[in-house]
DODRENNU-337717 format. One record per atom (N, C-alpha, C): x negated, y negated, z; residue in three letters. Coordinates in steps of 0.05 Angstrom, whole numbers, plus 5000, padded with zeros to 4 digits. Each point is the difference from the previous one (the first is absolute). Example, Ala and Ser with C-alpha at 12.3 -4.5 7.8 and 13.67 -1.06 7.14 Angstrom:
BEGIN
473651145156ALA 501849765000ALA 498249765000ALA 500749794986SER 498449765001SER 501549785014SER 
end
This chain:
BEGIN
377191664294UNK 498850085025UNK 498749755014UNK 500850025021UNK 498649725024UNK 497150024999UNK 498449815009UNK 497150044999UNK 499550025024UNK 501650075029UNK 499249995025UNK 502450045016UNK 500150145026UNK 502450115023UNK 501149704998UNK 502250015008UNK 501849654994UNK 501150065025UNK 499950075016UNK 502450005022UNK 502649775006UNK 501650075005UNK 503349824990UNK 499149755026UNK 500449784984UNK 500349835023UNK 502449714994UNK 500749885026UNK 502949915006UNK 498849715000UNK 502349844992UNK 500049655010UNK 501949905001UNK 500449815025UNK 504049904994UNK 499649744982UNK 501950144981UNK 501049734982UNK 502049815012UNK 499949825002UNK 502349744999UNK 500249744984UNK 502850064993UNK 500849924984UNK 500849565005UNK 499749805004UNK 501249865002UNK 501249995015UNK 503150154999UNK 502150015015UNK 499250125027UNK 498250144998UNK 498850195021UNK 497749845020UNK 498449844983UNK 499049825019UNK 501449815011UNK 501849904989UNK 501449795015UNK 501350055029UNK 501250344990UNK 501050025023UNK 498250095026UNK 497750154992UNK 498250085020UNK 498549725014UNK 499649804989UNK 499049725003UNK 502149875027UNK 502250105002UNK 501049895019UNK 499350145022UNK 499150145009UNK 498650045020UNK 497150015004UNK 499349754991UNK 497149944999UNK 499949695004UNK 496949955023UNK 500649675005UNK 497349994988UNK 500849804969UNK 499149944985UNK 497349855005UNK 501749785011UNK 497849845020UNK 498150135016UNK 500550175017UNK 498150035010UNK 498550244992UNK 500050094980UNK 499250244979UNK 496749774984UNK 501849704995UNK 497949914988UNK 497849775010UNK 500549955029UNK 499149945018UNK 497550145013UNK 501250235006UNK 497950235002UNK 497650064981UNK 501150014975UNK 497250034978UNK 498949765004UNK 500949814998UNK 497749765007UNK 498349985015UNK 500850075027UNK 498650085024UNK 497550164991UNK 501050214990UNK 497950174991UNK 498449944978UNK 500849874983UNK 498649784976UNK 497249855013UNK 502149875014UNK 497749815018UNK 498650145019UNK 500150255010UNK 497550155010UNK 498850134986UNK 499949894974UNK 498650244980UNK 500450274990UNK 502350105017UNK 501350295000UNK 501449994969UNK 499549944983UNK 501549994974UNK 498850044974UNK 500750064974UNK 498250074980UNK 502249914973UNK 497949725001UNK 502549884977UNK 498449964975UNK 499850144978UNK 499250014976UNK 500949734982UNK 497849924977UNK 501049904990UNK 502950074982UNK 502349884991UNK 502050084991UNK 499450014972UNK 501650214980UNK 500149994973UNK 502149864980UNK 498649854984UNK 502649804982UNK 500350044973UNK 501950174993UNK 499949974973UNK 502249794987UNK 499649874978UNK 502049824994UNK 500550014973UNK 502149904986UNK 500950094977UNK 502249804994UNK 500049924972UNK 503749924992UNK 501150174985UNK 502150055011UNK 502150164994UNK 501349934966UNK 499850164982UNK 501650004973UNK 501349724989UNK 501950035028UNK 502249814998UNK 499049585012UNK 496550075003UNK 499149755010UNK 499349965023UNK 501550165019UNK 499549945027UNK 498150095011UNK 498849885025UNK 497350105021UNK 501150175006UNK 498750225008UNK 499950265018UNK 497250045013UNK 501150245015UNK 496750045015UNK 500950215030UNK 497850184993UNK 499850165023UNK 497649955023UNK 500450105026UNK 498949955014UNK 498450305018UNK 498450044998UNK 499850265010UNK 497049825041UNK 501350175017UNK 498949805020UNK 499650255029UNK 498350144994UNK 499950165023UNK 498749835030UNK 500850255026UNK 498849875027UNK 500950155018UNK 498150045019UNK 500350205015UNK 499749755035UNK 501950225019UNK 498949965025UNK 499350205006UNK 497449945018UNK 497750155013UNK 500550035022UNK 500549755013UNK 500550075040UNK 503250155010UNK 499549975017UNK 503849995009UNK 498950455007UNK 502550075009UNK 500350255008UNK 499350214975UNK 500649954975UNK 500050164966UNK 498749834986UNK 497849934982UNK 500249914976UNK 501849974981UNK 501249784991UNK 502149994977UNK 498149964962UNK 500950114992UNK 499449984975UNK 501349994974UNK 499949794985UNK 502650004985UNK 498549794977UNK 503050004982UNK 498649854971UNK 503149824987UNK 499649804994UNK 502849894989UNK 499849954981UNK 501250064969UNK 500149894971UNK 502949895004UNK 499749744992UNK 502049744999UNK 499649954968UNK 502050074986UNK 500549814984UNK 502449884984UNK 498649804988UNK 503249754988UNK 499649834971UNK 502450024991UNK 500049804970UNK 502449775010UNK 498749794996UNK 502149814999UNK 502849994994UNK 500150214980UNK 502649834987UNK 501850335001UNK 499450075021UNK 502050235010UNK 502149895012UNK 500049805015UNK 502849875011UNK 501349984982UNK 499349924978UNK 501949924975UNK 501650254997UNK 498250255001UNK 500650244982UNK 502750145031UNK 500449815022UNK 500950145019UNK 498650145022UNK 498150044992UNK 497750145020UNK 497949915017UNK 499750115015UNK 498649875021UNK 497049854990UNK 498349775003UNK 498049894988UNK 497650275005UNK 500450095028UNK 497950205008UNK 500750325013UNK 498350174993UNK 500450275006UNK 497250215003UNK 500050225021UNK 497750035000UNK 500150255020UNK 498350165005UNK 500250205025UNK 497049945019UNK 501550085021UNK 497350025020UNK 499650235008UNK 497750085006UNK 498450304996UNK 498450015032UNK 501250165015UNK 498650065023UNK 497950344994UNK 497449995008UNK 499850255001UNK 499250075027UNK 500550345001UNK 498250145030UNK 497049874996UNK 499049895029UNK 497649945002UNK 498350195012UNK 500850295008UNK 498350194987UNK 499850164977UNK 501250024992UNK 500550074972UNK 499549904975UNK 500649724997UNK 500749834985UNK 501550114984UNK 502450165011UNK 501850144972UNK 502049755005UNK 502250044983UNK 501949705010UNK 502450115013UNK 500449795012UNK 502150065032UNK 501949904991UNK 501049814987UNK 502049834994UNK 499749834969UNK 502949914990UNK 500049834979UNK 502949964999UNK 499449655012UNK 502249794996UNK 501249824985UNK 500849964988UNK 501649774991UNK 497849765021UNK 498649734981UNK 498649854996UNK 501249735024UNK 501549954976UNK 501649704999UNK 501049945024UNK 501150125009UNK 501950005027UNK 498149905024UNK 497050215002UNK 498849995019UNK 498249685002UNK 499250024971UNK 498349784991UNK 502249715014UNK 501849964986UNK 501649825018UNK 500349955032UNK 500250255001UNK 500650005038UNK 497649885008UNK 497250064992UNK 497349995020UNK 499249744987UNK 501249894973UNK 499549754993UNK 501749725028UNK 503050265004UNK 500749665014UNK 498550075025UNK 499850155013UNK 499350125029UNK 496349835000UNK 499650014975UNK 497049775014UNK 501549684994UNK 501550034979UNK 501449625016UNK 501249985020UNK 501250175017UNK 500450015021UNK 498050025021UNK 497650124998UNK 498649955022UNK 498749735001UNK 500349914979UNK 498549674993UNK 501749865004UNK 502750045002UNK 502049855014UNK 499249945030UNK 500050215012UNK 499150125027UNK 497949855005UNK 497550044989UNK 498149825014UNK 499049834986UNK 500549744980UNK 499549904987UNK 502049795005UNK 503050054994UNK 501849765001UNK 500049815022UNK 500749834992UNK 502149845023UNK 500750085025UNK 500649915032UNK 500250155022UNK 503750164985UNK 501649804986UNK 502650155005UNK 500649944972UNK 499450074974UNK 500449954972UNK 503550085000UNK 500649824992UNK 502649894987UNK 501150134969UNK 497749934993UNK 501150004971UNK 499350114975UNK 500650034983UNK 498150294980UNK 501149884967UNK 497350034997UNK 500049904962UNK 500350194991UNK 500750244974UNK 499250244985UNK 501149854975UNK 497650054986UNK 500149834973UNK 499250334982UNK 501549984981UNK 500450314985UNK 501550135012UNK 502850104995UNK 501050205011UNK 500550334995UNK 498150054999UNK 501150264988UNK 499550225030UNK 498350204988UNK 500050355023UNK 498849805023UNK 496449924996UNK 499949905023UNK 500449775020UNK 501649854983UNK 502249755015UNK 501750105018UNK 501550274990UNK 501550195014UNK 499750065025UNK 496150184991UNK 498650095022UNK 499849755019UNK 499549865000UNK 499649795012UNK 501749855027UNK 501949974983UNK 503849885007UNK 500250255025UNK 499150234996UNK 501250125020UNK 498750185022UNK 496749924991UNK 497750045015UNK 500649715028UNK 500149784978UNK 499549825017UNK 502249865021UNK 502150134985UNK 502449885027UNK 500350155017UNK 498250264998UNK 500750215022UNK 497649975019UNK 497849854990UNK 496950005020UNK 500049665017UNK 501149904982UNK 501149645003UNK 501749925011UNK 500050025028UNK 502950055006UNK 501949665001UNK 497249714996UNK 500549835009UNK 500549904972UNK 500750104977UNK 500649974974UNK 502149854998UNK 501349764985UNK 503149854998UNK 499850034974UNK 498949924985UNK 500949874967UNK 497750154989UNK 500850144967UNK 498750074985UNK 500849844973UNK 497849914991UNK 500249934974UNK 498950094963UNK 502150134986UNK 499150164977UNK 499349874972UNK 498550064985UNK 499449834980UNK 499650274976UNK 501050064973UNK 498550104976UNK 500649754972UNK 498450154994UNK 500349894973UNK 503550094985UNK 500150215003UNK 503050074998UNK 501550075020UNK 501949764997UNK 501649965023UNK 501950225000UNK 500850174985UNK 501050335016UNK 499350145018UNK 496849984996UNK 498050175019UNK 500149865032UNK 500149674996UNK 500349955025UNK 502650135009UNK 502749854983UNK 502150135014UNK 500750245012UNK 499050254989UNK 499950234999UNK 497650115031UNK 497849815010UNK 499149975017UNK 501949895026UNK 500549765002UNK 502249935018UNK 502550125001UNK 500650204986UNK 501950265009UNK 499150215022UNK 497650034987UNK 497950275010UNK 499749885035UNK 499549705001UNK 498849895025UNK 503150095016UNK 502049824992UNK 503550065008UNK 499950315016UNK 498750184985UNK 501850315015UNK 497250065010UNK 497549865013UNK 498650115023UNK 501749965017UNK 498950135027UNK 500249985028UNK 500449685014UNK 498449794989UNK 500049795008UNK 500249834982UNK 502150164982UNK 500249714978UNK 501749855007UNK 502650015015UNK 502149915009UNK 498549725012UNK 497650055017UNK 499349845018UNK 497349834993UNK 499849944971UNK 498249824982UNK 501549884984UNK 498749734993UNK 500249824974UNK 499750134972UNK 500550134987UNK 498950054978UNK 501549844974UNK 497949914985UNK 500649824974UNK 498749984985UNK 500649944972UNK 498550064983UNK 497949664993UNK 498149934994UNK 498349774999UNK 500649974972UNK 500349674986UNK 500149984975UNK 497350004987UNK 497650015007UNK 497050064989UNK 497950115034UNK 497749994987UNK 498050165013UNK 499549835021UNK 500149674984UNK 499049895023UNK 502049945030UNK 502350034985UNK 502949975020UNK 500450135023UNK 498450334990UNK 500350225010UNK 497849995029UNK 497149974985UNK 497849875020UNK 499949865019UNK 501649794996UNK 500049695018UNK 501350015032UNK 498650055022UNK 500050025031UNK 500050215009UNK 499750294971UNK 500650195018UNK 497150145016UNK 500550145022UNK 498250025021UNK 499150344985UNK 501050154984UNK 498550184989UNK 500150024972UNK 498249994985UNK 500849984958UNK 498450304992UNK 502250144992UNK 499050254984UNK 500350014971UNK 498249874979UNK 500450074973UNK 499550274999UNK 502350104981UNK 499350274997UNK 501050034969UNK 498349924985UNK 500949934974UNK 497250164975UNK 501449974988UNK 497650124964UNK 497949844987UNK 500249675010UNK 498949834999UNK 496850044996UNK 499249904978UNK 497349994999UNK 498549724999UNK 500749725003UNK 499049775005UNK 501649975020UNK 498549815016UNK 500749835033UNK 502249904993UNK 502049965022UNK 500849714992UNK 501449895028UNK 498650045026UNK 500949965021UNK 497149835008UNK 501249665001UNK 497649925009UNK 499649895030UNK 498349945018UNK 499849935028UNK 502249835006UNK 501349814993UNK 502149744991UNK 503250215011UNK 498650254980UNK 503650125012UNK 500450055025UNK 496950105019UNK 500950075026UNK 500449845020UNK 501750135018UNK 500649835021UNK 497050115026UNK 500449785016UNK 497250165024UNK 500750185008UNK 497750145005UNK 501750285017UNK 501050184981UNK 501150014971UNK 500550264985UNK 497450215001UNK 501550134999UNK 498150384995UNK 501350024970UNK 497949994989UNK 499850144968UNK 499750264996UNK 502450245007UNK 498750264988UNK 499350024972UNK 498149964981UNK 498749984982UNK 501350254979UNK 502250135009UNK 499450264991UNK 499850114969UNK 501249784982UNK 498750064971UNK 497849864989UNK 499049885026UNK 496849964996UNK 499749754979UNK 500949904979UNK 499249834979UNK 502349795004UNK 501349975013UNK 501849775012UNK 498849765009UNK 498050005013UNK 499249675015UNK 498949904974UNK 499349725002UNK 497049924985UNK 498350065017UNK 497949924988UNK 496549995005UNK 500549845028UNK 501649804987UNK 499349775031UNK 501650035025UNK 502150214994UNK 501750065027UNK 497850145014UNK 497450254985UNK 498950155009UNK 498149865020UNK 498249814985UNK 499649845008UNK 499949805016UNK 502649935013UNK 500149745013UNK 502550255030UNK 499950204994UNK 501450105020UNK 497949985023UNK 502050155035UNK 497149905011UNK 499650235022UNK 501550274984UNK 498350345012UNK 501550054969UNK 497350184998UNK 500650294976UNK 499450235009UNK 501950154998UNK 499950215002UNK 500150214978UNK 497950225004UNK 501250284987UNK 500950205007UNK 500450244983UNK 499850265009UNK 497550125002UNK 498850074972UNK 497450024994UNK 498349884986UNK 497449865008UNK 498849884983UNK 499450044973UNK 499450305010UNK 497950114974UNK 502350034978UNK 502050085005UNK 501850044972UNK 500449804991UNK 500549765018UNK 500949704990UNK 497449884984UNK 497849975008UNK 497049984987UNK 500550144976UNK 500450234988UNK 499050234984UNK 502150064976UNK 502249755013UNK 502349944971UNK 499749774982UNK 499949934979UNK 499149794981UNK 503149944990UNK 502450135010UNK 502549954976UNK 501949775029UNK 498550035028UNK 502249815017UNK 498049765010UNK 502049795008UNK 499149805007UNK 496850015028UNK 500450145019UNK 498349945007UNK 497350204986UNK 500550084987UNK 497650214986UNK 498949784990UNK 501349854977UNK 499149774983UNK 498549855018UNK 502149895015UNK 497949735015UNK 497550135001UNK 500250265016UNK 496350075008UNK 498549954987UNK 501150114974UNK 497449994972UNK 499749694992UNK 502249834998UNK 499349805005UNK 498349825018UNK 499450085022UNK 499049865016UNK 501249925025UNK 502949924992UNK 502049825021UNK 500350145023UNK 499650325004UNK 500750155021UNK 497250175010UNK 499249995026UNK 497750115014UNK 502050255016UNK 498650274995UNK 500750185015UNK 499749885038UNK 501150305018UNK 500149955026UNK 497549845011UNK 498050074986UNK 496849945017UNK 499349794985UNK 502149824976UNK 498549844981UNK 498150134984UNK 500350185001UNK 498650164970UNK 501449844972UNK 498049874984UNK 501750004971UNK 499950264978UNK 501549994975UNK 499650204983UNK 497249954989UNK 499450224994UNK 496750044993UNK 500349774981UNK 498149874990UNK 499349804981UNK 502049714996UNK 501550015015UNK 502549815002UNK 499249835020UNK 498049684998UNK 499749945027UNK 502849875013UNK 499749915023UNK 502949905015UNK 500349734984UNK 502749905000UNK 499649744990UNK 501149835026UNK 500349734992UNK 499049815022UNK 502750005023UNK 502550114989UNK 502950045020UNK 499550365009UNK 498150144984UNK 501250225015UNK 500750005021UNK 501550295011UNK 500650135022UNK 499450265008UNK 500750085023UNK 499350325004UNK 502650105018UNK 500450314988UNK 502050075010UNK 499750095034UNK 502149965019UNK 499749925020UNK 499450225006UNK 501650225001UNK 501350225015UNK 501150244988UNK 499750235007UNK 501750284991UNK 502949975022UNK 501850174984UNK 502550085017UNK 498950165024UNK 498650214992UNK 498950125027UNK 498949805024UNK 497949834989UNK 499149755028UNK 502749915015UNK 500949954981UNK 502349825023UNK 502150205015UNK 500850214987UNK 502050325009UNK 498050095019UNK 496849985003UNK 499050105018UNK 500449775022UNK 498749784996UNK 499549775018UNK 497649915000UNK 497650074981UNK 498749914981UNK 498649735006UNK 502849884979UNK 499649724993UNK 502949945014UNK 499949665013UNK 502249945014UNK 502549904978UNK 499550004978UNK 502250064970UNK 501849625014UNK 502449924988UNK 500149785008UNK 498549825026UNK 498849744997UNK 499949895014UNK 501649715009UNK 501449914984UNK 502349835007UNK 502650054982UNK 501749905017UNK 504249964993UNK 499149894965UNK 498549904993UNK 500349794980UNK 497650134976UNK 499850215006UNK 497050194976UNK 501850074978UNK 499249944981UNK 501550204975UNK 498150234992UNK 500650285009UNK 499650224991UNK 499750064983UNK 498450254983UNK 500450164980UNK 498750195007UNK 502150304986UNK 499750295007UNK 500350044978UNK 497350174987UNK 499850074970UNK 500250285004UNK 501750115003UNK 499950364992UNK 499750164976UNK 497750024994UNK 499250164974UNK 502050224995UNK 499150125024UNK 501950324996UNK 498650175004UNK 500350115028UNK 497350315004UNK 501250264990UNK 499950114996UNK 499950314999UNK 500950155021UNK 497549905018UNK 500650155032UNK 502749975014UNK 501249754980UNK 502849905025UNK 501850264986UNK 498950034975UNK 502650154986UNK 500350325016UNK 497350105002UNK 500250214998UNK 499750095040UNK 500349685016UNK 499850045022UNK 503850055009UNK 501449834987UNK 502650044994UNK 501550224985UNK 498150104991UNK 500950274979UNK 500150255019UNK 497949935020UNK 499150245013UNK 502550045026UNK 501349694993UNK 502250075034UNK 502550114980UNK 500449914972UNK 502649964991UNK 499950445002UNK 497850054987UNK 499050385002UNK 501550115025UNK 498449945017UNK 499550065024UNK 504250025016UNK 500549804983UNK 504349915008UNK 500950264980UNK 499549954979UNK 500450194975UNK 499350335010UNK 498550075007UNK 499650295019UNK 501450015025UNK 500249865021UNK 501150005023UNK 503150064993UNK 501749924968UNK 501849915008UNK 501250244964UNK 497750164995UNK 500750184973UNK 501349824981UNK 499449744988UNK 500049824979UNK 498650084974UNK 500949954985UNK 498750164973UNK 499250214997UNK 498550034978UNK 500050365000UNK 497350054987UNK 499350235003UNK 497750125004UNK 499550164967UNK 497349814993UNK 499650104970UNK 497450135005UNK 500050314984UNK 497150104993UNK 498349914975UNK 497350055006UNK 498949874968UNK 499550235001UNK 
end
């Protein structure tokens, strides 16, 4: 016997296959443009994220990510929650490194409205903020594109960015296993505009790096190893696996940017978390970490993505600045993107409708 009236209630499932296809009628970009906007007016409710971490039997890192966030402003409240997680050595096994669902609920209700397939979305709203840092961060007409790691979001990337980039010629690919590159410069071949780029594979990281006007490591990497020496003036660093520069690229660059402070502050496992506690890095206002005084090179981080997407902060000031865009990873982008991929997914009777 139940302990209380249960009344039957509905949520659309989708599956992967199901987001992908509802995703094409959604502008990604400006899905995550918008939450920023609203980020940066305070309209947002971004919790600290949850980390659990673990090695897997067989040796490998794993780790889940649990990362709720809500938008507040806009016409509806969105509310939603993303568990991301990944073991290393699933590529090996064939399988994707990461997997995960995202969880929209009714924001009067809080019963849940939706549950997606993770990965897909997480990618999209990962390249859609290198693309807006393309947008107002790069070069007046960037040329050229580093992606060092190739795997899902090298993908995402390759085909975020030749479609937002329109002044794009040459891409250059770099892995550690040179399949993955190859198997990348296929993927670049059958976009829309692959016909009409350079694409080649770089014999190392630094090969890959050297003049290009945008560098996206998007790699597993847990020590730096991209130092100031590799950039050319004027690169935009999308930072996006975060532990790629050294200390001194962070350092000696000359705008930093974030997404959010407070998450970037409030992590001890990525590079700029460390510096803080170290000393080397002063939050937006030059705040240091409690008990950590500054040491004699610190820095302070310049800028949020929102300042400069609003107009803020005037984000480059010369042809010849080397950039960096550290994107932690919000929540809000996920579930601001989740809420259009829904919204395609109903309009268009995509997936199907589960009771609990």
């Amino acid at each position: 016997m139940d302990f209380e009236p249960h009344p039957g209630h509905e949520f659309r499932y989708l599956t992967r296959a199901d987001v992908v296809e509802a995703a094409r009628g959604v502008d990604v970009v400006g899905a995550v443009a918008e939450a920023l906007v609203l980020h940066g007016q305070g309209r947002t409710v971004l919790p600290e994220e949850a980390y659990l971490g673990w090695t897997t039997p067989g040796g490998a890192a794993a780790r889940c990510l649990a990362m709720p966030g809500a938008l507040t402003g806009g016409p509806r409240p969105v509310i939603g929650l993303k568990t991301i997680n990944a073991s290393l050595a699933n590529p090996d096994r064939g399988i994707p490194r990461s997997q995960g669902f995202t969880l929209l609920l009714d924001p009067d209700t809080a019963r849940p409205l939706a549950l997606m397939e993770a990965a897909y979305v997480s990618a999209m709203r990962t390249a859609a903020v290198t693309a807006l840092a393309a947008r107002h961060l790069a070069v007046a007409s960037p040329r050229s594109l580093a992606l060092i790691g190739c795997g899902t979001l090298a993908r995402a990337h390759a085909a975020l960015l030749l479609d937002t980039v329109p002044t794009l010629e040459e891409i250059r690919v770099y892995d550690i296993a040179p399949d993955r590159a190859r198997s990348l410069l296929g993927f670049v071949a059958g976009l829309p505009r692959g016909a009409h780029v350079a694409a080649k594979a770089a014999e190392s990281a630094r090969a890959c790096v050297a003049g290009a006007d945008l560098v996206v490591p998007v790699t597993t990497v847990t020590e730096g190893y991209i130092p100031p020496g590799w950039l050319e003036p004027g690169a935009l660093v999308a930072h996006v696996s975060l532990d790629d520069l050294t200390e001194e690229a962070v350092l000696t660059a000359d705008l930093l940017v974030v997404d959010d402070w407070s998450l970037v502050r409030d992590d001890p496992r990525r590079l700029l978390g460390r510096m803080h506690r170290a000393g080397s890095l002063l939050g937006p206002h030059g705040e240091p970490w409690p008990g950590a005084p500054p040491r004699p090179r610190a820095r302070k981080v310049d800028a949020s993505l929102a300042d400069i997407v609003t107009g803020r902060h005037p984000g480059r000031r010369r042809e010849s600045d080397i950039v960096v865009s550290n994107p932690f990873g919000m929540a809000i982008l996920d579930v601001a993107v989740a809420a259009r991929v829904h919204a395609e997914a109903e309009s268009r009777d995509i997936g199907r409708l589960l009771g609990i």
